[in-house]
N, C-alpha and C positions, 0 to 999 in steps of 0.2 A: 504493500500500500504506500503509496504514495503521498498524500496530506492527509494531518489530521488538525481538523479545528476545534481550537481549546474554545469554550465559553464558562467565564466565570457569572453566578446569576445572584442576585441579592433581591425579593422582594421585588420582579419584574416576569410575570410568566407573560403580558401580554405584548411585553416583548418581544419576550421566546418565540412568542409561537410566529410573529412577523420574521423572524429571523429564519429557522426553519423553514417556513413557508419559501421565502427565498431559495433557500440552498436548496428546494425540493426541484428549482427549477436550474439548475447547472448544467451547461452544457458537457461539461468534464465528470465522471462520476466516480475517479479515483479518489476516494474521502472517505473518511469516519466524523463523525462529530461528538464530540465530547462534551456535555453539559455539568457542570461543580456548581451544585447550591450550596450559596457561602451560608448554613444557617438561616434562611429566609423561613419568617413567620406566614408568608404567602409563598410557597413552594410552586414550581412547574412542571411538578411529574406529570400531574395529567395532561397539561399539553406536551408532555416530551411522548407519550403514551399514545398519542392523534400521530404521531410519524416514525414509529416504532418499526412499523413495516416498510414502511418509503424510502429510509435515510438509515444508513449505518449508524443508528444510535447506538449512546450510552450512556445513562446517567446516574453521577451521584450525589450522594448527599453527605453534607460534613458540620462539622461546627464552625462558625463564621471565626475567620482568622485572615479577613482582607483580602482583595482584589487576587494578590501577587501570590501567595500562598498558596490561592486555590488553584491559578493557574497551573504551579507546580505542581497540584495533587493533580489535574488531569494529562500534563504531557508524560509522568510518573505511569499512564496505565495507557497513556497513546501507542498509539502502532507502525507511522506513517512515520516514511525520512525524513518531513517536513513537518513542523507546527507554526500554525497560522492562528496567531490571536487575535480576536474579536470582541470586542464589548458589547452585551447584551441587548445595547440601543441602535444597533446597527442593521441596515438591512444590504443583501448584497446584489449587483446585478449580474444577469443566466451568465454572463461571460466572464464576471471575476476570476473564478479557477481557470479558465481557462486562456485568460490573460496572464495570468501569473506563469503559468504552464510555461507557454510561448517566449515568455522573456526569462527565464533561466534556463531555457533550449537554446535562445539566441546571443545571452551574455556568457554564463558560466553556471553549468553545472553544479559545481559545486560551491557558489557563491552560499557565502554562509548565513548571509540575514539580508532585508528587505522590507518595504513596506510601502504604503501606496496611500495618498490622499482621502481625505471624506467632502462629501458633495450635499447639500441639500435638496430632497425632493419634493417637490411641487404639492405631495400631499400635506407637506407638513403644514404646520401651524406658522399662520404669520410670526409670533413670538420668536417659535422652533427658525426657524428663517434669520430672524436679527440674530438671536446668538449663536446662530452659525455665522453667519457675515464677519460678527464682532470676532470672531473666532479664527477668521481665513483671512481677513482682508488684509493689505501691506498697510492701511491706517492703521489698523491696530493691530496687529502680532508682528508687522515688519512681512506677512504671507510665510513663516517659518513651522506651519503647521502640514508641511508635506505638500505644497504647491509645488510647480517649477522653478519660481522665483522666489529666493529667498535671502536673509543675509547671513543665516548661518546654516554650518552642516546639516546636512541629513538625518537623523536620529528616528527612527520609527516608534510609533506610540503605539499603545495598548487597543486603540479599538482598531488599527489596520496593521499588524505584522507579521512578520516572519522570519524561523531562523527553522535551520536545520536541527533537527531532534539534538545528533550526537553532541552540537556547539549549545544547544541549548543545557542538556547536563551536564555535559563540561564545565561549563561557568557555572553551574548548581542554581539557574536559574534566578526566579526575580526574587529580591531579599527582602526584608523584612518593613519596609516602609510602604504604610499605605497608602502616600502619595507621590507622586514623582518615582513611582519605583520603576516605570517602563523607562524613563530618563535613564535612571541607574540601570537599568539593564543594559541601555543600546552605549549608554559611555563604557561601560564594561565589557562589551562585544568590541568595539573598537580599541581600548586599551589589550586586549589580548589579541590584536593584529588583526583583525577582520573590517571590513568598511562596507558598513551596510549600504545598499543601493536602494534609489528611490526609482519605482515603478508607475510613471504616472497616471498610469489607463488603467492600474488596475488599484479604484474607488468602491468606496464605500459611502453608501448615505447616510450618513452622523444623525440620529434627532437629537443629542446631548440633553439639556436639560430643559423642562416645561414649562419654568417661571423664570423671573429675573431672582428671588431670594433662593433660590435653589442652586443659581447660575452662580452669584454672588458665593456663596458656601465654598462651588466649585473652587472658583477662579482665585479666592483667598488662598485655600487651605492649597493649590500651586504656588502662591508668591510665596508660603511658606517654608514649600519644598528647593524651592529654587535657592534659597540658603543651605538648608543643609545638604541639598548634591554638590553643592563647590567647598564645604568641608568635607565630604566621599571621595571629589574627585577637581582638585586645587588647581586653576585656571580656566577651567569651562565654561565662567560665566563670562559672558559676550555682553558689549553693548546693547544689543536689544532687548538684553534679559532685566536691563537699570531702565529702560526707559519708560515701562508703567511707575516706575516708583517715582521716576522725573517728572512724569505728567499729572502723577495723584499730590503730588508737593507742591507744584504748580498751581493745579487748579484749589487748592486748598487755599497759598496765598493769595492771587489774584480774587475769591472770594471774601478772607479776611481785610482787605487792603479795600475791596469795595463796601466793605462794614465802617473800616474808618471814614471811608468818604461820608459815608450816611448821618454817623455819627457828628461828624463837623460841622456837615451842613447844617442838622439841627442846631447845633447850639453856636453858628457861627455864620457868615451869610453863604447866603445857597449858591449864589453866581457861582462863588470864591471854588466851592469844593466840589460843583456837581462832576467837574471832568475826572474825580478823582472815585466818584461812585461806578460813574460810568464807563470808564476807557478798561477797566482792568477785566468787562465780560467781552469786550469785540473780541479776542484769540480765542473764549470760550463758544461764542456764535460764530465765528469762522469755522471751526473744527468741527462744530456740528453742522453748518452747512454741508462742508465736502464730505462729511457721512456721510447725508439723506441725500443727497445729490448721485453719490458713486453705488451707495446701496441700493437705491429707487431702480437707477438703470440696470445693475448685476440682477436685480429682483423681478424687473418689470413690473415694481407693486408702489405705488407712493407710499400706504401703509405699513410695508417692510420697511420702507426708510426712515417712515418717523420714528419707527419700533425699536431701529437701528441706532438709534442717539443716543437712548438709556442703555441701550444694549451695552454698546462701543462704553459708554462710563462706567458701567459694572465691572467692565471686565475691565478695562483699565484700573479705573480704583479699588477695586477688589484685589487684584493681582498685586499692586502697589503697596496696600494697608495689611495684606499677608508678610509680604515681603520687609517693608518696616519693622512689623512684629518680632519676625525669627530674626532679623537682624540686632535688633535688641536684646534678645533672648540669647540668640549664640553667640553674636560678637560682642554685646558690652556685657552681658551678668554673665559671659561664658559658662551657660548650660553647655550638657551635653542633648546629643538629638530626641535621646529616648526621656531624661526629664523635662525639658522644656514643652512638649509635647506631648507628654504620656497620657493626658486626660481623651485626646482629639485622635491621638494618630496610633497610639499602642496600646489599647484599653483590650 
């Protein structure tokens, strides 16, 4: 056998079964699929039990022990020279496998890891739509989420990858951090000489998260990991990995400095300070223009664009206001990862 896809599942069967559903339509049919319920209070045996017949299934159940964990428990009982990790929220299209197939026929064989972009589809939800946008767009990730254009390396994440089984237990796979641990995977694939390759055609449709406070959770508890992988693995972190934190500082002051403005003018004359209320939102309404502007046309929706404004500032300052935190935590009270952390990320 050929590939097998790992799915770790938390408390999502009707995701499952979108997912599935999917792979039921593959044009390649060299596959197993492996389903690890992390401990879910809402489990998916029975939609694993609707494709039982269909799909080289196999599913198990465990005590929740995080994302990375559970991965591990199922390429531990996979079969296939390949594993292909996917996130629960993903759906895939008939030709994925067999796009992947095709470009390590035409690259290399034995290229050891890989992974390939996610795409928003048209069923989704307006909402589901902006936080993909906020998520993919060069305004705000810099497009370093597995586009073509990017400003930093390649590194494959957890809801679209791949590595070979043998490399995968080699490196004893993803460690113990339940955020950012696909990061720590793919920098630890390339520190032990392998360089993953990005597969552009072969997408995934992301619905990531359903609300902006859900999104926010998200994209925090990353600024958070983004610290401690550059104490894992000491120069990794890039410019564009500072530039939510530049932008959440930013918009922070330019809102404080329009409070003064406000403040003046009350108790001083208004001519004198109104430019001083006012001039420090124009870079804030600029930036939200070229959102709604760039998102409305990638969308063809104006309502994805406007959806897109808060989107675009969740994830910026969420990602920022994490990253502040663990920077606090690890660089000046010099915790370690597992104290500073232990309530949210190693419980």
């Amino acid at each position: 056998m050929k590939y097998s896809i790992i799915v770790p599942v938390f408390n999502r069967p009707d995701e499952v079964d979108e997912l599935l559903e999917s792979l039921c339509s593959q044009t390649l049919k060299d596959f197993e699929v492996v389903i690890v319920e992390d401990g879910s209070k809402k489990p998916c045996k029975d939609v694993c039990d609707k494709y039982a017949g269909i799909l080289d299934l196999h599913y198990y159940y465990k005590d929740n022990s995080g994302p990375g964990k559970s991965r591990n428990y199922g390429v531990e009982r996979a079969h296939g020279d390949y594993v292909i990790i996917l996130d629960s929220d993903v759906v895939v299209p008939e030709g994925y496998l067999e796009n992947i197939n095709s470009q390590l026929a035409t690259r290399n064989s034995q290229l050891a890891a890989f992974g390939g972009p996610d795409a928003s589809h048209p069923s989704f939800t307006p909402v589901q739509k902006a936080i993909s946008y906020s998520m993919t767009s060069f305004f705000t990730t810099g497009g370093i989420r597995g586009g073509k254009k990017k400003l930093d390396k390649f590194y494959p994440r957890s809801f679209n990858m791949g590595i070979r089984r043998d490399v995968y237990l080699q490196l004893g796979g993803f460690s113990k951090m339940r955020f950012g641990e696909d990061i720590d995977f793919s920098y630890r694939i390339v520190e032990a000489g392998y360089q993953p390759q990005l597969f552009p055609d072969a997408w995934v449709w992301h619905k990531r998260r359903t609300d902006f406070r859900k999104f926010f959770r998200q994209v925090y508890n990353s600024g958070i990991a983004r610290i401690n992988l550059e104490k894992r693995h000491p120069g990794t972190m890039k410019l564009v990995h500072l530039l939510p934190t530049v932008f959440t500082v930013g918009v922070i002051g330019l809102i404080l400095i329009s409070a003064i403005g406000r403040v003046l003018m009350h108790y001083d004359d208004v001519h004198r300070w109104f430019w001083l209320c006012a001039v420090p939102w124009l870079p804030i309404i600029l930036y939200s223009l070229i959102i709604l502007i760039d998102s409305s046309i990638r969308n063809k929706s104006l309502k994805v664009g406007l959806l897109s404004i808060p989107a675009a500032f969740v994830q910026l300052m969420g990602y920022g206001l994490g990253f502040i935190e663990s920077w606090w935590k690890r660089c000046v009270m010099k915790k370690d990862e597992f104290t500073a952390f232990e309530k949210n990320f190693y419980k």
